[in-house]
N, C-alpha and C positions, 0 to 999 in steps of 0.2 A: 388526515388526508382528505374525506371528506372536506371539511372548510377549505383549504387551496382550491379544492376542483370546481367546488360552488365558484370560488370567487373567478376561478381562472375560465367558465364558463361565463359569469356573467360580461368577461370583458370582451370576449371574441362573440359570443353570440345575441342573443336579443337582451337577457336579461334574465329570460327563463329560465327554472334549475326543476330537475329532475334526479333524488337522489336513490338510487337504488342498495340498499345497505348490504345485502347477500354479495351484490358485485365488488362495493368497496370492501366490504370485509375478508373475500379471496385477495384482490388486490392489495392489502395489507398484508394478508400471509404470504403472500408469492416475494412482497419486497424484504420480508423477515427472513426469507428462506433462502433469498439471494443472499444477503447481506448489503446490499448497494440501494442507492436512490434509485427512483422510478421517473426518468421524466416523460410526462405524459401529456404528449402533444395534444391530443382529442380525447373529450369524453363525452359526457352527452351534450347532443347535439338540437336544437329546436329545429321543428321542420324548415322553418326560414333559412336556418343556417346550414342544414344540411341538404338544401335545395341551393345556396351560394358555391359550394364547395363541390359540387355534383356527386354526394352519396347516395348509394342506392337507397330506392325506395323504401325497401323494408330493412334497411338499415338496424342494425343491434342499436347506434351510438342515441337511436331515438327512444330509445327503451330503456337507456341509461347503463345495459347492462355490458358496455363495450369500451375499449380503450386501446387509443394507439400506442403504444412505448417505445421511445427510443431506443437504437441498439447504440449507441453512443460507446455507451460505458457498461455492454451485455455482449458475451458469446451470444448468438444467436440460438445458436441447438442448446446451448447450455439452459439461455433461458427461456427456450420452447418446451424443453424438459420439467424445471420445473413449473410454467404457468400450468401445464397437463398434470402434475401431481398437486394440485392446488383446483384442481376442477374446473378448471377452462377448456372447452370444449372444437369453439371457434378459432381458426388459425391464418392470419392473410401476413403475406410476407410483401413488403416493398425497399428493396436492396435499394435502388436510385435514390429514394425518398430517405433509406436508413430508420424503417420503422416495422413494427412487427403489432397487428392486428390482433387483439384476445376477446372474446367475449363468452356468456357463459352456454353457447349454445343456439341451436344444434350441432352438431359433431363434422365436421368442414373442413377443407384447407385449401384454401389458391395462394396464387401468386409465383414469381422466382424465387429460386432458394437463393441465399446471401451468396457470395464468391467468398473461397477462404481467404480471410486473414495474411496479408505480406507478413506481420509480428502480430503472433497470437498474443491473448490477453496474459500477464505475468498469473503465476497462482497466487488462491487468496492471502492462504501462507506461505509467508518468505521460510525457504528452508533455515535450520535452527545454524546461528552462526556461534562462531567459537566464542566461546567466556573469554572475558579478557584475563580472569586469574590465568586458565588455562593457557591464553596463547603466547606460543613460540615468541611473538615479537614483544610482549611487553616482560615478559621475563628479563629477555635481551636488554633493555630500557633500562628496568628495577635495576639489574646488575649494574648497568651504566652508572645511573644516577646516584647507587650509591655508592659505588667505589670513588664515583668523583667526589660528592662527602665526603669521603673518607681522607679522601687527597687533599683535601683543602682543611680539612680539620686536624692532619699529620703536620701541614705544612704551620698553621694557625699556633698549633703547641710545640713546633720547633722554634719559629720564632719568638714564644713566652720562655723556653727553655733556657736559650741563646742569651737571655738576662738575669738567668736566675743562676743560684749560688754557682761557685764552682764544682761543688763535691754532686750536682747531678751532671754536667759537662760531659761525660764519658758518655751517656745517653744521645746524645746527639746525633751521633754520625748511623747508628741504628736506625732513628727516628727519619731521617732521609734514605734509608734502604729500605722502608716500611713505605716512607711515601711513595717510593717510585714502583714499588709492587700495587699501590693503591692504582698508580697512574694505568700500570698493564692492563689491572683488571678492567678499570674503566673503556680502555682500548678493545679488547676483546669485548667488552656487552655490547658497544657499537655494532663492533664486526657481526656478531649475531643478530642484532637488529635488521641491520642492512642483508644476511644473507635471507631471515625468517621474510622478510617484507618480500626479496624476489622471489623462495620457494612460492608463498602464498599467492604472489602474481601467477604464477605458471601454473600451478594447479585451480584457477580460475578463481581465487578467492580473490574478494574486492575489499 
């Protein structure tokens, strides 16, 4: 992380790098903690540049020990929670802008708070979905797919039957009441399929 910020400092500002390793090193834990990238609009700043951009005078981003972070792809309180258990001190919110202020210090906060969320963030874990052994609809399927085998494999040795000696002959018409109980079955695994697919709809499973 270090090297990105060197480099993404030297392209927006003069040239000059200032690396503060206590900052990046919270900033590495805080992006562990989240689980999610960091992107990070501002870090440190040279006085030139943060005399172009009108940051305050005694600005953190000159001391290297500050950083803007997008809320892009962050609850805001979520990740105000943890940069505070990661030891960031400083706190400046800008909703319009979509960035949230951290540095390590002194103990602070301005700005607007975010506006909630029209669709909050999904969670990190997706609730546990059903095993496919398990589900209703592939059950349904298996049955399907193999009664149809079974149909096509009835039908396959009746027709070998159908030329073979005559003293197996009496077997035949059996072998055709066997297929057609194959064909039910295979009917009914459908019908299951098709009903497990719309229970699952309705009880909000996708």
């Amino acid at each position: 992380m270090a090297e990105f910020l060197a480099r993404r400092n030297r392209r927006r500002g003069t040239g000059s790098i200032l690396i503060h390793d206590a900052a990046l090193d919270r900033l590495q834990a805080l992006r562990t903690r989240l689980g999610k990238p960091l992107i990070v609009n501002s870090a440190y700043r040279s006085p030139e540049h943060n005399a172009r951009v009108r940051g305050a005078k005694r600005s953190k981003h000159l001391e290297g020990t500050a950083f803007d972070i997008s809320m892009a792809n962050h609850d805001p309180a979520v990740f105000e929670k943890a940069a505070r258990a990661e030891g960031f001190l400083g706190f400046g919110t800008y909703p319009r802008s979509g960035f949230m202020h951290i540095d390590l210090g002194p103990a602070r906060r301005w700005g607007d708070p975010f506006p909630a969320r029209a669709i909050p963030f999904a969670e990190e874990q997706p609730p546990a979905r059903e095993h496919l052994a398990d589900s209703r609809t592939m059950k349904g399927s298996g049955a399907a797919g193999l009664a149809t085998v079974g149909a096509a494999g009835i039908e396959m040795a009746q027709d070998t039957l159908s030329n073979a000696q005559s003293a197996i002959q009496p077997l035949i018409p059996y072998l055709d009441t066997l297929r057609w109980a194959f064909i039910a079955l295979a009917l009914a695994g459908i019908g299951l399929t098709v009903w497990a697919r719309l229970d699952d709809w309705n009880r909000g499973r996708r």
